[in-house]
C-alpha positions in Angstrom: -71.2 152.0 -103.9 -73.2 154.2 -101.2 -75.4 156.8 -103.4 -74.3 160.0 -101.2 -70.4 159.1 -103.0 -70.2 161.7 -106.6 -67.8 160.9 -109.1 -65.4 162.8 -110.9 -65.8 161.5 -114.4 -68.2 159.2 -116.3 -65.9 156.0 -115.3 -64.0 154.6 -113.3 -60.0 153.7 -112.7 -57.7 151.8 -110.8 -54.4 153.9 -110.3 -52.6 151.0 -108.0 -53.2 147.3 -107.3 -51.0 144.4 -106.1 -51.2 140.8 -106.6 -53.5 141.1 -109.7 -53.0 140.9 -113.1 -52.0 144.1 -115.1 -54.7 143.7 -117.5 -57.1 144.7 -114.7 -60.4 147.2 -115.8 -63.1 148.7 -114.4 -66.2 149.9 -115.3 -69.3 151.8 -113.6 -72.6 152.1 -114.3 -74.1 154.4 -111.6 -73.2 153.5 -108.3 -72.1 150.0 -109.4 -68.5 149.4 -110.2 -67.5 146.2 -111.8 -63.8 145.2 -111.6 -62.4 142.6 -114.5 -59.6 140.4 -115.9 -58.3 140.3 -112.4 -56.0 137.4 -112.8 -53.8 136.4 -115.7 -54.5 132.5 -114.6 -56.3 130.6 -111.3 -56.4 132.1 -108.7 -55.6 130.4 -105.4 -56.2 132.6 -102.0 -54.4 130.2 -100.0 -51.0 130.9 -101.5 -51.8 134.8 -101.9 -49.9 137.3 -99.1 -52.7 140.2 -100.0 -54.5 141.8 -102.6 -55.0 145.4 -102.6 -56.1 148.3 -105.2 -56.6 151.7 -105.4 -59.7 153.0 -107.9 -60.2 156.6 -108.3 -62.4 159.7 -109.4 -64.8 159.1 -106.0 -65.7 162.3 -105.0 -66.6 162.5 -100.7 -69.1 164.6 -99.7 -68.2 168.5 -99.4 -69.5 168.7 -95.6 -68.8 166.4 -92.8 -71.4 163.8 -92.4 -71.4 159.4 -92.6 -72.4 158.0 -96.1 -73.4 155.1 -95.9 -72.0 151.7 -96.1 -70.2 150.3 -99.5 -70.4 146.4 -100.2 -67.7 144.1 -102.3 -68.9 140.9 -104.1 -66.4 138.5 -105.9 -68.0 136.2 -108.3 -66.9 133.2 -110.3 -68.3 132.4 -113.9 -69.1 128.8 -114.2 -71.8 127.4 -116.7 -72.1 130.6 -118.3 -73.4 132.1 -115.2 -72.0 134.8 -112.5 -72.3 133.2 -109.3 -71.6 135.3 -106.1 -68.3 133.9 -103.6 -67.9 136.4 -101.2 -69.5 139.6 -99.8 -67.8 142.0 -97.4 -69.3 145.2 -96.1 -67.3 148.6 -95.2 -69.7 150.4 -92.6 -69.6 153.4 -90.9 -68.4 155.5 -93.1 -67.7 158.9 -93.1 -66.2 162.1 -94.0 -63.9 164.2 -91.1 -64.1 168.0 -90.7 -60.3 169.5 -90.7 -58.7 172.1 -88.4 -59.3 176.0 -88.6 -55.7 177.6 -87.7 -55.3 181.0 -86.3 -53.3 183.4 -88.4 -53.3 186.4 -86.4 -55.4 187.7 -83.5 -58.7 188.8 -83.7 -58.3 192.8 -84.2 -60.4 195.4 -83.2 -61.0 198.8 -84.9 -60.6 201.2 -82.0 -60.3 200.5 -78.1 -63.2 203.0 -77.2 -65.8 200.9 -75.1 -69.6 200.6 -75.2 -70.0 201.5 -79.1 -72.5 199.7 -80.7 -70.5 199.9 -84.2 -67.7 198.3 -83.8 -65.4 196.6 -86.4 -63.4 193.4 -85.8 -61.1 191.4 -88.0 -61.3 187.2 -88.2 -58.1 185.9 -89.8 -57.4 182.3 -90.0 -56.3 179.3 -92.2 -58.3 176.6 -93.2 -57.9 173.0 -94.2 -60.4 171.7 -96.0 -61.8 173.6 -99.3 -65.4 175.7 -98.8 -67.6 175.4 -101.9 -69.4 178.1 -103.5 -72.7 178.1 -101.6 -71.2 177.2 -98.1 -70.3 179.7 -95.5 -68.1 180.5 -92.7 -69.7 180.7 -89.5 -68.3 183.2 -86.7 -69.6 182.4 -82.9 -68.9 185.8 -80.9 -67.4 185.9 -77.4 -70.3 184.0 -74.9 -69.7 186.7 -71.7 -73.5 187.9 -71.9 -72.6 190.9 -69.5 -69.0 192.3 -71.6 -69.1 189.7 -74.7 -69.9 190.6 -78.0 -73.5 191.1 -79.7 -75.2 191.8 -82.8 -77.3 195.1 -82.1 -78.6 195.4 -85.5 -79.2 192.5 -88.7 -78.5 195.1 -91.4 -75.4 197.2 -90.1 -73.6 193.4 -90.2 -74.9 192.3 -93.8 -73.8 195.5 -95.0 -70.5 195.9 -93.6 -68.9 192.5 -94.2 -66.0 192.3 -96.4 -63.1 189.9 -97.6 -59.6 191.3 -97.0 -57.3 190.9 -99.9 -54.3 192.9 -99.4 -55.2 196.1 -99.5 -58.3 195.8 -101.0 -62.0 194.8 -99.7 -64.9 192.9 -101.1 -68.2 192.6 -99.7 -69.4 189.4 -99.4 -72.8 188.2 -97.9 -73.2 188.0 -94.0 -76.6 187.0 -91.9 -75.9 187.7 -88.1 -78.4 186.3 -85.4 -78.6 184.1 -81.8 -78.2 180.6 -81.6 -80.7 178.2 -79.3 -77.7 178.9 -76.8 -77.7 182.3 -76.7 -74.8 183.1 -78.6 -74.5 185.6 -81.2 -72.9 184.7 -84.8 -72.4 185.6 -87.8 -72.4 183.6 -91.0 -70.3 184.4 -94.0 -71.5 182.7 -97.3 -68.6 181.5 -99.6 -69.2 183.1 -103.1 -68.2 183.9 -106.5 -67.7 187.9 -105.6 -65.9 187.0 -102.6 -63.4 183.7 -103.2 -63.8 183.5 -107.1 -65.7 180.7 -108.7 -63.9 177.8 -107.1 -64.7 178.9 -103.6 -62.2 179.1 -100.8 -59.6 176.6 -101.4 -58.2 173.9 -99.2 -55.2 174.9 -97.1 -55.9 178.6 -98.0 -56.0 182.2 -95.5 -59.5 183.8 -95.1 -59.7 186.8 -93.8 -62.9 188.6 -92.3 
């Protein structure tokens, strides 16, 4: 297995598999997982329709990136010696980023123009689960004449909360401009904010 894959517990296990024998094991030792007592008696591809199996407790990486390629050797044991039969390689692997869904519109604290204190409210749904230690990152409107800016670092990192009902909690914000030009800010997932598991998958976050 590709050493950017975690795994959930100190083994391994196979949940489904088809066309192999039910005594079927499998065991890790770091990255390496070795799958036994496939078949119950010879095995003879040519009059198989498919093998398949499922093992578990691979974790994928928690942000969106490729890891790596993972290889499958059979082997035979003849002579008292493993001898390798066949070696296929899965490439190109990688993880997917999921959708962001709008909940509501952005809302804005007062209509009044030209202030450069202004409050707005992000509210949206997410897919995919944010750890504790990853953030949220806000990219503000790109009209450089009547967008949105950051006028001042502090004023955001001291006035960003988490809405809960009717009740706030301030998380941790850093504000700034991209290579682009753009202004953002970036809202870190923690412990005060989301609770110790971080923002959960399929879960409302509001800003």
């Amino acid at each position: 297995m590709t050493k950017v894959l975690e795994f959930q517990g100190p083994s391994c296990s196979i949940k489904d598999s088809k066309g192999f024998s039910d005594l079927i094991s499998c065991r890790r030792e770091g990255h390496l997982v070795t799958i036994s007592n496939l078949f119950d008696n010879n095995f003879n591809a040519e009059n198989e329709s498919g093998l398949s199996m499922t093992i578990e407790e691979f974790l994928t990486p928690t942000s969106v990136q490729p890891f790596g390629a993972i290889e499958v050797t059979t082997f035979d044991f003849r002579n008292g010696t493993f001898r390798a039969i066949d070696i296929l390689d899965f490439t190109g692997l990688s993880t997917k980023s999921g959708a962001i869904y709008k909940v509501s519109d952005v809302s804005v604290g007062t209509d009044v123009t030209s202030l450069t204190d202004q409050e707005y409210t992000f509210h949206f749904r997410i897919t995919h689960s944010v750890p504790i230690g990853g953030y949220f990152s806000i990219l503000l409107s790109q009209d450089e004449a009547n967008g949105v800016t950051v006028t001042d670092a502090n004023t955001v990192a001291n006035n960003c909360f988490i809405v809960n009902g009717g009740s706030t909690t301030g998380v941790e914000c850093v504000s700034g401009v991209n290579e682009a030009g753009r202004n953002f800010v970036n809202v870190s997932c923690t412990s005060a904010g989301f609770g110790d598991g971080g923002a959960g998958s399929d879960s409302e976050v509001k800003i």
